[in-house]
C-alpha positions as CSV (number, residue, x, y, z in Angstrom):
1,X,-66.0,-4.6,-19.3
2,X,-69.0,-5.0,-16.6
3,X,-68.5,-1.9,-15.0
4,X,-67.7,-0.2,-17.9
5,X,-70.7,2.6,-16.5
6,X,-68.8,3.4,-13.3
7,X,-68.7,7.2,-14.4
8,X,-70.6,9.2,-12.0
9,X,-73.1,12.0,-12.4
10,X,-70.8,14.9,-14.1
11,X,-73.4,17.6,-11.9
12,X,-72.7,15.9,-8.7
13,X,-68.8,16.8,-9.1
14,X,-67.7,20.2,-8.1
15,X,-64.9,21.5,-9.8
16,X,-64.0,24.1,-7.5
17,X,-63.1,21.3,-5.4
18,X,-61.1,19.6,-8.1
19,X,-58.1,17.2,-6.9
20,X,-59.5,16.9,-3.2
21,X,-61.9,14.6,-2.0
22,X,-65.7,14.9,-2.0
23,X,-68.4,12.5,-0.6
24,X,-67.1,9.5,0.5
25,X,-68.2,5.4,0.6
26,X,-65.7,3.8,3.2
27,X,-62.6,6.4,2.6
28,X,-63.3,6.1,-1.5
29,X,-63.9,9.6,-3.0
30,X,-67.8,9.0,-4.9
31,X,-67.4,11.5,-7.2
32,X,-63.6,12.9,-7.8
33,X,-63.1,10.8,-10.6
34,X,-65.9,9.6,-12.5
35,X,-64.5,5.9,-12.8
36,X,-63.6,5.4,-8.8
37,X,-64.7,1.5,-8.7
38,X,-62.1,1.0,-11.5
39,X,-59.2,3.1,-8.9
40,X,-60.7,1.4,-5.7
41,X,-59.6,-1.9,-7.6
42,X,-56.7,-0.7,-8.9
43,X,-56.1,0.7,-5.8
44,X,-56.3,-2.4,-3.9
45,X,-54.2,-4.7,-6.2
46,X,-51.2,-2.0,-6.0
47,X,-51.6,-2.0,-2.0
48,X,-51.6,-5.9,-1.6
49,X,-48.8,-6.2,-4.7
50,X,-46.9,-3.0,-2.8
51,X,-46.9,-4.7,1.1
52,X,-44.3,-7.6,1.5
53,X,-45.3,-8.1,4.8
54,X,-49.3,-8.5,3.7
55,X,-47.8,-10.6,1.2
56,X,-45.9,-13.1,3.7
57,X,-48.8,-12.9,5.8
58,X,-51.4,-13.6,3.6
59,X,-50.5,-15.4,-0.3
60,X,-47.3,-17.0,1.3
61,X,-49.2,-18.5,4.2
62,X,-52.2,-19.3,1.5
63,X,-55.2,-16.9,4.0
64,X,-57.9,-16.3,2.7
65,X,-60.1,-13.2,1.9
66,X,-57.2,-11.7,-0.1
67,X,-57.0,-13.5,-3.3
68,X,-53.9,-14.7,-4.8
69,X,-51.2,-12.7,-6.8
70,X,-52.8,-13.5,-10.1
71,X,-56.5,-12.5,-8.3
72,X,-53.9,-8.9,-7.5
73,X,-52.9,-8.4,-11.1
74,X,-56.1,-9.5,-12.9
75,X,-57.7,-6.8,-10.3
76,X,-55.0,-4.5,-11.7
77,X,-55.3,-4.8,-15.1
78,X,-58.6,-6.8,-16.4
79,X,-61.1,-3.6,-16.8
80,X,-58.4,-0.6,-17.7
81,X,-56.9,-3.1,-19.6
82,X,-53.5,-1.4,-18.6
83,X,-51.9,-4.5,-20.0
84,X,-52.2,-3.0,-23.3
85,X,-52.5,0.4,-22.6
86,X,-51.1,3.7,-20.3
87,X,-52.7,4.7,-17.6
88,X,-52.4,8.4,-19.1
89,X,-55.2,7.6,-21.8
90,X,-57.3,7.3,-18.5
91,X,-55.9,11.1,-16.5
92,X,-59.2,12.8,-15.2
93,X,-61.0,9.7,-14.8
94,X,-58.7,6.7,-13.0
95,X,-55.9,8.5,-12.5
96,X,-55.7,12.1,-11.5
97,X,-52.9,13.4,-13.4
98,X,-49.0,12.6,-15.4
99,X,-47.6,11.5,-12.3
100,X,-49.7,9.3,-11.0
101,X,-50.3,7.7,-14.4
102,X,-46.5,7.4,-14.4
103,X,-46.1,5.3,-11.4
104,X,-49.1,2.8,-12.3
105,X,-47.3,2.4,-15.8
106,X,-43.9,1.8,-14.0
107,X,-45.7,-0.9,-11.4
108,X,-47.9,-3.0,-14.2
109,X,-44.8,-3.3,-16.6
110,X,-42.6,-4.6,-13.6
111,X,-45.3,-7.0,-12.3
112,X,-46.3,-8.3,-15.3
113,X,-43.0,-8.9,-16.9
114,X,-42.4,-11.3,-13.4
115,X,-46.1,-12.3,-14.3
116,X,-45.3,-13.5,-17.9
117,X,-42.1,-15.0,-16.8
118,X,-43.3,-17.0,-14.1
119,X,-46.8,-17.6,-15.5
120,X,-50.7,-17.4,-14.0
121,X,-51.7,-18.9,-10.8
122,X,-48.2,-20.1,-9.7
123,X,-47.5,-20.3,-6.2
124,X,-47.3,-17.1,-4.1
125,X,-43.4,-18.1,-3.6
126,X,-42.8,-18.4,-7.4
127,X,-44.0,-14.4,-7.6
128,X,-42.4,-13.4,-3.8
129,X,-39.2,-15.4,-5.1
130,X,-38.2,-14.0,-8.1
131,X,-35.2,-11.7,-8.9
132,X,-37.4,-9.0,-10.0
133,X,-40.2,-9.0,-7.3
134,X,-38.9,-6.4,-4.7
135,X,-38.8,-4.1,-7.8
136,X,-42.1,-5.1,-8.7
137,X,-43.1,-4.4,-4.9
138,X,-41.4,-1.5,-4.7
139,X,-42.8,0.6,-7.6
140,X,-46.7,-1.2,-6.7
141,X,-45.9,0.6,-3.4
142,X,-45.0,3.6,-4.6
143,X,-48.0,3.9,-6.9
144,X,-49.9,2.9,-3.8
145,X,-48.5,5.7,-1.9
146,X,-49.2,8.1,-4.2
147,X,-52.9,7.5,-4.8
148,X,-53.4,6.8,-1.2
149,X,-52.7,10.4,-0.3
150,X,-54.0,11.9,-3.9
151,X,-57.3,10.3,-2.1
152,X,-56.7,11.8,1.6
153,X,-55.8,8.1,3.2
154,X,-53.2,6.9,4.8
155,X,-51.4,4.6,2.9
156,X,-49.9,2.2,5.9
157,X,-53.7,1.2,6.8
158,X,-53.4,-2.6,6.3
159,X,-55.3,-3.9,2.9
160,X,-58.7,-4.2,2.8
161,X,-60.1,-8.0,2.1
162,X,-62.0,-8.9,-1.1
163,X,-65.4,-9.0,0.8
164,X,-65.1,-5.2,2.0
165,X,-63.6,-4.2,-1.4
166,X,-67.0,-5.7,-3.2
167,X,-69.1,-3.3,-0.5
168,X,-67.3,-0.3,-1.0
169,X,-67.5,-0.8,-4.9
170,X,-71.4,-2.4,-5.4
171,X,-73.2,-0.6,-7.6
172,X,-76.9,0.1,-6.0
């Protein structure tokens, strides 16, 4: 857990503005939720996982500056450690509330079922190919929708690469 001091000043956040976005570092809220490098990541892995057409584009083709699916669902899961536990033991500082902790629950159980099943670092098209994966996609994309907007973005901008992802969420 590198990050694990991602919480923000708790005097820079204004609680009158509670919910809506404050500062911003490329379209990332700075200070809504005192672990936002942990949501920008999580953010990112549900919007690639989320977007079939990213996913033919990029991990089917093998492009680069996008990771992999397993690069996606460590990206999801390796500092919340949501693999082991619900996103509502992190409400108020990942996630904003039930509901949104809800739909990340309901897209990490999906994905890494297919994960488990198919095993690490497969080929995109063992992930993209199985039964389960448009359910997978669909409930990524649904959390993705939902924090999206939570965060005042549009959710149909395109994924951002790896590269701009480590800008947005360097610390310093």
């Amino acid at each position: 857990m590198a990050d694990s001091t991602d919480s923000s000043d708790s005097s820079a956040r204004n609680s009158s503005r509670a919910g809506r976005r404050s500062s911003t570092m490329g379209g990332m809220p700075l200070n809504d939720l005192p672990w936002w490098r942990w949501r920008a990541r999580i953010r990112s892995a549900l919007h690639m996982l989320g977007d079939p057409q990213f996913q033919q584009d990029y991990w089917a083709a093998g492009r680069d500056g996008f990771g992999d699916v397993t690069d996606a669902v460590y990206r999801l899961v390796e500092d919340s450690w949501l693999d082991r536990w619900s996103a509502e033991k992190y409400i108020g500082t990942i996630v904003r509330d039930a509901a949104e902790a809800a739909l990340v629950d309901a897209a990490v159980l999906r994905v890494l079922r297919i994960l488990h099943e198919v095993g690490a670092d497969a080929p995109a098209a063992a992930y993209l190919g199985h039964p389960g994966w448009s359910e997978a996609a669909a409930a990524a994309r649904e959390a993705h929708v939902l924090l999206c907007v939570n965060d005042g973005e549009d959710p149909a901008t395109p994924p951002r690469s790896l590269e701009v992802l480590r800008i947005l969420t360097r610390v310093g």
